[in-house]
N, C-alpha and C positions, 0 to 999 in steps of 0.2 A: 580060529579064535573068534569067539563072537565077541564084539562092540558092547560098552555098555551105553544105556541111553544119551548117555551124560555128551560125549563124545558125537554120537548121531544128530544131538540137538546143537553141538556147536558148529557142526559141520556146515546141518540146513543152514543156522543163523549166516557164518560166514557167504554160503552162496546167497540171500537174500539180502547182505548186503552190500555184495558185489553187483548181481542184479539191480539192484535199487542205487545205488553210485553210477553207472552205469546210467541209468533211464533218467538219473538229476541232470549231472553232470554231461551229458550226450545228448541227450533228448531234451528233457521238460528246460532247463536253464537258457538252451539257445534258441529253442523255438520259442517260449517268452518273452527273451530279448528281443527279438525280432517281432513280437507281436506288438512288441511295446513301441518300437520304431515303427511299424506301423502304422498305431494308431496313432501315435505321434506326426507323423507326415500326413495322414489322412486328416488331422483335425486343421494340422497349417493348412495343406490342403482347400478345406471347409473355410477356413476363414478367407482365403484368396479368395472362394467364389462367392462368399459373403456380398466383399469389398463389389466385386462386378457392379451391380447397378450403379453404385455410386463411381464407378471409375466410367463407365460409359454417357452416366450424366455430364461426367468432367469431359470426357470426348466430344458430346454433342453440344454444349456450352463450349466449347473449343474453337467446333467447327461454325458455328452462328458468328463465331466472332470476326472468325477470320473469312467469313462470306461477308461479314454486315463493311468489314474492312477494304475488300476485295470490291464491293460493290461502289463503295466509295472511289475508288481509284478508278476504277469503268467509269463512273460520270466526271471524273477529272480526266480522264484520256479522251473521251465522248468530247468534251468544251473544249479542254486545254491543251492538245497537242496536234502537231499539222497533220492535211492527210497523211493518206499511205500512195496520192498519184500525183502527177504534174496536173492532169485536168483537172484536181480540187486546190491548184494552188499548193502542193504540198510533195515529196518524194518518196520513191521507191528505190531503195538503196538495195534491192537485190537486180538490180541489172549489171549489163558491165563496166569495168571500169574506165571505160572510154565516153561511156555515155551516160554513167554518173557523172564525169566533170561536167558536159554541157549542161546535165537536169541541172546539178548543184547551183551553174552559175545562174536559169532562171528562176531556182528557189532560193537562189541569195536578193535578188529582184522582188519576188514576193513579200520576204522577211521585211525587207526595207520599206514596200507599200503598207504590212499591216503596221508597221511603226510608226510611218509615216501619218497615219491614220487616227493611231492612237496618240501621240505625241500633241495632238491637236484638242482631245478633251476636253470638255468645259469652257471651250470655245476662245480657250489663249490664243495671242500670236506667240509663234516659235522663233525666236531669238537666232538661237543655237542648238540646230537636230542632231540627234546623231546619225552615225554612219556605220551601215552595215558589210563590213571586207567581206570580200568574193574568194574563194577554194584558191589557194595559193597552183600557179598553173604551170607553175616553173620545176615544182617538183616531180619525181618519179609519178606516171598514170598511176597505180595501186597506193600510193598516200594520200588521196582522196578522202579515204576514208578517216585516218588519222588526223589529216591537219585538218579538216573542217567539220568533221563528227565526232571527232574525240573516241575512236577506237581502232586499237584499244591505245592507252591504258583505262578507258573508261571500261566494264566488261558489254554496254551496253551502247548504242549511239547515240549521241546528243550535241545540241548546237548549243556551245555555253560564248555570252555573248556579254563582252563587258564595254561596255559604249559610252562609259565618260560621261562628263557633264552634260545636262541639258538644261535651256537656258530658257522662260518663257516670261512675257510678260503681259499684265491682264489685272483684273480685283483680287482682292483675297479672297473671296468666294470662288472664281474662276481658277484660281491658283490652285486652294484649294482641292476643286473638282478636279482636278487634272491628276494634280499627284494621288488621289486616290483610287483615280480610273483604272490607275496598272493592274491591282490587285485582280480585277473582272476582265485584261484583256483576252480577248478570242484567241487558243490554240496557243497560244503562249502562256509559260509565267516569269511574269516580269516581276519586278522589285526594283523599287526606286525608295530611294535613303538619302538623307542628310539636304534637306532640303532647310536652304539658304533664302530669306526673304531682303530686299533693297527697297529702299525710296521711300515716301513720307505722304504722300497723295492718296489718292483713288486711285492710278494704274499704279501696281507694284513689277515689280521684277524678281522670280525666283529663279532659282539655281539647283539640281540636284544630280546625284547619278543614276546612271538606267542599267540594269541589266538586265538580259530575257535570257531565258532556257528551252530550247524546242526538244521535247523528248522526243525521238525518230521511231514510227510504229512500224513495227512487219518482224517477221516470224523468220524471215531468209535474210541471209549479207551473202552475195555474191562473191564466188571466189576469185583470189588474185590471178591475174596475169603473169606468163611468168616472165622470168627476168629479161630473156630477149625479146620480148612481145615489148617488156616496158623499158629498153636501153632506150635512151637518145637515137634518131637519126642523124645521119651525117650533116653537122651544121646546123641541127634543127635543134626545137625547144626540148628538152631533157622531160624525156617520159611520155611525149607525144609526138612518135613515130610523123613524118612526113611532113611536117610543119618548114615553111623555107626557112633557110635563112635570115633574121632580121624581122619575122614577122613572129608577134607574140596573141596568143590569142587574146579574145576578152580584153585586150585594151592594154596589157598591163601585168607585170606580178602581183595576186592579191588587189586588183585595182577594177573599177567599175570599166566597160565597154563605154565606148564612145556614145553620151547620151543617156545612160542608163537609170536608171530610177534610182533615186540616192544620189547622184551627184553633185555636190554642193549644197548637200543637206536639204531637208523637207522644206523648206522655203524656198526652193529654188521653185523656178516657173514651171506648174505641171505636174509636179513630184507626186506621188502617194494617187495621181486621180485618174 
């Protein structure tokens, strides 16, 4: 039986537009989608590397800053913080800790000559100096570091140093000069606050308090001894091994050596010279 046209042409239509549902819906619909996310992401893309120069400007403004910042602190550790040996007057805290206590106590000696030194400013006399405590000696050898450099809890070491009143008296010009000298001391920074002026003349009498900060430079901290290296000796001082009986070093817990720079404050005979 033959077909009549009518029938043949609904047939093709049907299969053209199955084919064509087909090529929408299968092909052209999700490859467009996808071209569209595409360019979509390619144009974020494009603006991300827009932004570039101006985000690397922000880098290199970043980094000037923190150089010009950084530079600043190098000439504040360069002035204001002790050396890094005993022969500049100052410590190396990565040695051991047997022979950090002896450096500590003659950098506690130092501390007290540059204070000594500076306390005198603008050509006062010193009333009432203060005094610089010595590495407590009574403690375990490996708290050396803790009780007299503050680490840790500090993350870093330093000598934080609260010294009390000091007493001078002189002009108010001298006075003056004095308490402002701390700001410029050498290797240190100090701060002195609440200064009290007395008397009604030409020589006055001022009063204030001192503190100094030594940040401690170096790159290494020596590790601890362990716990039998730092027990007490029988009858001897607790944390230093071999010590007699009855005999404490350095003079004393926390206390200057017989004679020591600092004792009896910077007007005692000799002190700080």
């Amino acid at each position: 039986m033959k077909l009549s046209p009518l029938p043949i042409y609904m047939i093709g239509v049907s299969i053209a537009l199955i084919a064509a549902s087909y090529g929408f819906f299968h092909q052209w619909t999700p490859n467009d989608t996808e071209a569209n996310r595409f360019n979509a992401t390619s144009e974020e893309l494009q603006a991300v590397i827009d932004q570039r120069p101006a985000a690397q400007r922000r880098v290199d403004t970043a980094k000037s800053l923190v150089e010009a910042e950084a530079a600043k602190w190098r000439a504040i550790v360069a002035l204001r913080t002790p050396a890094t040996s005993r022969a500049e007057r100052g410590v190396d805290i990565s040695v051991n800790p047997y022979q950090l206590i002896a450096d500590t106590q003659g950098y506690r000696n130092d501390i007290q000559r540059a204070i000594n030194a500076q306390v005198r400013a603008g050509g006062v006399v010193v009333v009432q100096g203060p005094y610089v405590p010595g590495p407590d000696t009574t403690s375990p050898v490996n708290e050396v570091l803790r009780t007299f450099y503050n680490y840790p809890p500090f993350a870093f070491p330093v000598v934080i140093l609260d010294l009390g009143q000091v007493t001078v008296r002189g002009t108010y010009d001298q006075i003056k000069a004095n308490y402002k000298a701390y700001s410029k001391m050498p290797r240190y920074l100090a701060i002195a606050d609440g200064l009290r002026l007395e008397g009604t003349g030409a020589t006055l009498t001022g009063t204030y308090n001192l503190s100094v900060v030594g940040f401690i430079r170096g790159k290494k901290i020596a590790a601890p001894i362990g716990d039998a290296a730092g027990a007490p000796a029988a009858g001897g001082v607790p944390g230093i091994p071999g010590v007699p009986p009855g005999v404490t070093p350095f003079g004393g817990p926390g206390g200057p050596p017989p004679g020591a720079i600092g004792a009896g404050g910077p007007t005692a005979a000799g002190a700080g010279r």
